[in-house]
N, C-alpha and C positions, 0 to 999 in steps of 0.2 A: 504494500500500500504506500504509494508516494504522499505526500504532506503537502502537496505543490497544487492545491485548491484556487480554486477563482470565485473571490468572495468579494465582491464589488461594491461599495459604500454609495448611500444615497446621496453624498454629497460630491462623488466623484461622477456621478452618473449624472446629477441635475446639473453639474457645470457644463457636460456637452450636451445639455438641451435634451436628455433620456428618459422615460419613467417607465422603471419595470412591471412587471405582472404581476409580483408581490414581494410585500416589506418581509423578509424573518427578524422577525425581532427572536434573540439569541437569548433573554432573561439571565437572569443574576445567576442562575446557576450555571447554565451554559457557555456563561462569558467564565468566567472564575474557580470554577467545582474544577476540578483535575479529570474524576469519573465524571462528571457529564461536559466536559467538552468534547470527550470523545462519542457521544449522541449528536452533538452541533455537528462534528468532523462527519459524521455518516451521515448525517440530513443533509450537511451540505453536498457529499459529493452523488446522491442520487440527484438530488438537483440539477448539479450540474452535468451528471448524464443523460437525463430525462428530457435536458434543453428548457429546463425553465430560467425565465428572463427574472431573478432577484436581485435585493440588493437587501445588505443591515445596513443600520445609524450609524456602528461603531462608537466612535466615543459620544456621540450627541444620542444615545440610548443611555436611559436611567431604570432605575428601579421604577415598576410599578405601582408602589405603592401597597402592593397584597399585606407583605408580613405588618408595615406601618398600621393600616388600616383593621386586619385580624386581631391584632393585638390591644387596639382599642382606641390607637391615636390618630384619628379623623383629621386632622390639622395636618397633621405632617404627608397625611395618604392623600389630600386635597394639593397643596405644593406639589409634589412629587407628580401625580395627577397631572393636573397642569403644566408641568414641567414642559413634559412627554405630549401632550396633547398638542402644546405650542409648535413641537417641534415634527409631529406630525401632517399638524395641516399645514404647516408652511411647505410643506413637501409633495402637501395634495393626494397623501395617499388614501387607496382605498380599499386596500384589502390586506389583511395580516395575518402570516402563518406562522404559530411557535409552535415549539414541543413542551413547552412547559403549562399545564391547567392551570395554572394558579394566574400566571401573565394570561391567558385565554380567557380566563373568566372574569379577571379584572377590566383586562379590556377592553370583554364583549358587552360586560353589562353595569360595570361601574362606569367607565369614560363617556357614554352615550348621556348622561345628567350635568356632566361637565362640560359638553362642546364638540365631545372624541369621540363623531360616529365612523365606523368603519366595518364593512364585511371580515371576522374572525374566525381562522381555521384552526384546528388543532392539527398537528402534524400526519396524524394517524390520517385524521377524514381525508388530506392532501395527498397524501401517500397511497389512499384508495383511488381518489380519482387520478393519479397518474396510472395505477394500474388498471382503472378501466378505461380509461382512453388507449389505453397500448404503447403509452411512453418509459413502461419500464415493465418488463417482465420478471415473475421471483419463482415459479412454481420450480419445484423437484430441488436439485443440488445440495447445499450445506445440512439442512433440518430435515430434508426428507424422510416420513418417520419417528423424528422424534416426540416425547411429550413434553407440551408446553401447557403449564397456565398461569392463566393471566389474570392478573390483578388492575380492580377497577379504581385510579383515582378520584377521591372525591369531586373536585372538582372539576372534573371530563365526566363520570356518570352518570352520581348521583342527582349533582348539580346542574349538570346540560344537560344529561340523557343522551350524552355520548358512547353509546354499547358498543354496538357491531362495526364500525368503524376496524376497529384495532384487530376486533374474534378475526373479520374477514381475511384480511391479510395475514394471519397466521396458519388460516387452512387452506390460502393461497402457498402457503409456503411444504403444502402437503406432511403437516407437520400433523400430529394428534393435540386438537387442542380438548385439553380436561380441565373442567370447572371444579373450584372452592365450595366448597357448602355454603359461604357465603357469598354471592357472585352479582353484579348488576343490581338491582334497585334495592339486595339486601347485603351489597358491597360491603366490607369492615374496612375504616380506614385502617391507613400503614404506621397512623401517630404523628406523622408530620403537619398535617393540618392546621389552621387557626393562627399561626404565626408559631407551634409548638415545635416546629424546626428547629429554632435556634434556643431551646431552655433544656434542661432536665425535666425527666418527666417527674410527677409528685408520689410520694411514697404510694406503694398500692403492693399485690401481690407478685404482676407481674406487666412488664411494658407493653403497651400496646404491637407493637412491630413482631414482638418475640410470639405474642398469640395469632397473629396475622400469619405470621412465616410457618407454625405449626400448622395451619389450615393449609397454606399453601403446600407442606411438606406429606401431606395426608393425600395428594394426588399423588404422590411417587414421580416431583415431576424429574426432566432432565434439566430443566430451563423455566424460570419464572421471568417471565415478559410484564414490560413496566413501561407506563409511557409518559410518568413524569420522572425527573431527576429528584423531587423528595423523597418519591415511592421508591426510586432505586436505592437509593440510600440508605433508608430504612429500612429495606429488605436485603438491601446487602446485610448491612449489620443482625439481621433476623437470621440470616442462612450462616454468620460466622458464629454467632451466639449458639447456635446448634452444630458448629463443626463441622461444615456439610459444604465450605467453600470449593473442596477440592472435587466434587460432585455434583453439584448443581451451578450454574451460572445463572445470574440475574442480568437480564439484556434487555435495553428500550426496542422498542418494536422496530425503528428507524436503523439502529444497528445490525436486528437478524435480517434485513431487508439489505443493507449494505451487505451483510456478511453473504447471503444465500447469493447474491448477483459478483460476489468478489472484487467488490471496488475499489 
């Protein structure tokens, strides 16, 4: 896998008079996280094999404001809000695809009360429609066979009612996908929710992530498929907490998709 990506900034693009197809806004984790830039690194390079026309902010991209606002400080998620909004529509964009739910959901339906309307995709929904147009083919190769399941982010499921999206392109990938006891509209988050990303959790018997990774581990899977970087995270740490790193991998959907095409 070469590192030599063509990742085009919005502001490189508007000085020769260009406007692409769609914004990826890349979210705090994606810019920053170590394990999830390599989610960015494979969303970008189907991208760019699939021939889609993007561009990110780069540095004129800020925090959304999700953890500010989950966590209770309205003030600081309205700034932040704003920020981003400004620097949005000065760019006239109109359509946004991240990998992260939480930037998805903030931006789909908090920014619309502030000024920040825009068409919102999650990477997953994107990722299907290039596979039904026929801009990227995944079936057989890497996963062929194996069992995957997948775990539904709160804020892509529960929250949007974004299911099938992700199921589909995993049984594109002629992969066995097996469902959690708890799945889709009775989805268990991963713990990372509400801004509890960045706290310890409060005394209790046992962390949410480590109950979630036992449900996941109760399919027998090869592979737990994650299509946010909190959930990944959290379940990393669920699948290490149980000892089980060297047998199961934890992979955003966007990665088995780079991985099954060999990008």
């Amino acid at each position: 896998m070469s590192d030599n990506m063509n990742v085009p900034t919005m502001a490189s693009l508007f000085a020769e008079g260009k406007q692409p197809e769609v914004l990826f806004w890349v979210g705090c984790a994606g810019s920053f996280d170590d394990r999830a830039k390599k989610i960015t690194k494979a969303f970008v390079k189907i991208l760019n094999k699939a021939g889609v026309s993007f561009a990110v902010l780069g540095t004129e991209e800020s925090c959304t404001g999700d953890p500010a606002k989950r966590a209770g400080n309205e003030f600081l998620f309205q700034m932040q809000a704003m920020t981003n909004i400004e620097v949005l529509n000065a760019y006239e964009i109109k359509k946004v695809v991240t990998a992260c739910p939480h930037c998805f959901n903030t931006i789909k339906n908090e920014y619309p009360g502030l000024g920040g309307n825009y068409e919102v995709i999650h990477h997953t929904q994107f990722l299907k429609q290039l596979v039904d147009e026929g801009k990227i083919s995944i079936e057989g190769g890497t996963y062929k066979g194996k069992r995957i399941t997948y775990h539904d982010p709160c804020y892509l499921g529960r929250a949007n009612n974004v299911f099938e999206a992700p199921r589909e392109l995993i049984q594109k990938l002629d992969a066995e996908l097996v469902e959690m006891k708890n799945c889709k509209k009775r989805g268990l988050c991963c713990g990372a929710g509400g801004a509890q990303m960045f706290k310890e959790p409060e005394k209790g018997d046992k962390d949410v992530n480590v109950e979630r990774t036992e449900q996941a581990l109760e399919t027998q899977p090869e592979i737990i498929a994650a299509a946010c970087p909190f959930c990944n995270t959290m379940m990393t740490d669920g699948v290490k907490n149980k000892e089980k790193e060297a047998s199961i991998a934890v992979l955003d959907v966007a990665e088995l998709i780079a991985n099954a095409q060999d990008l």
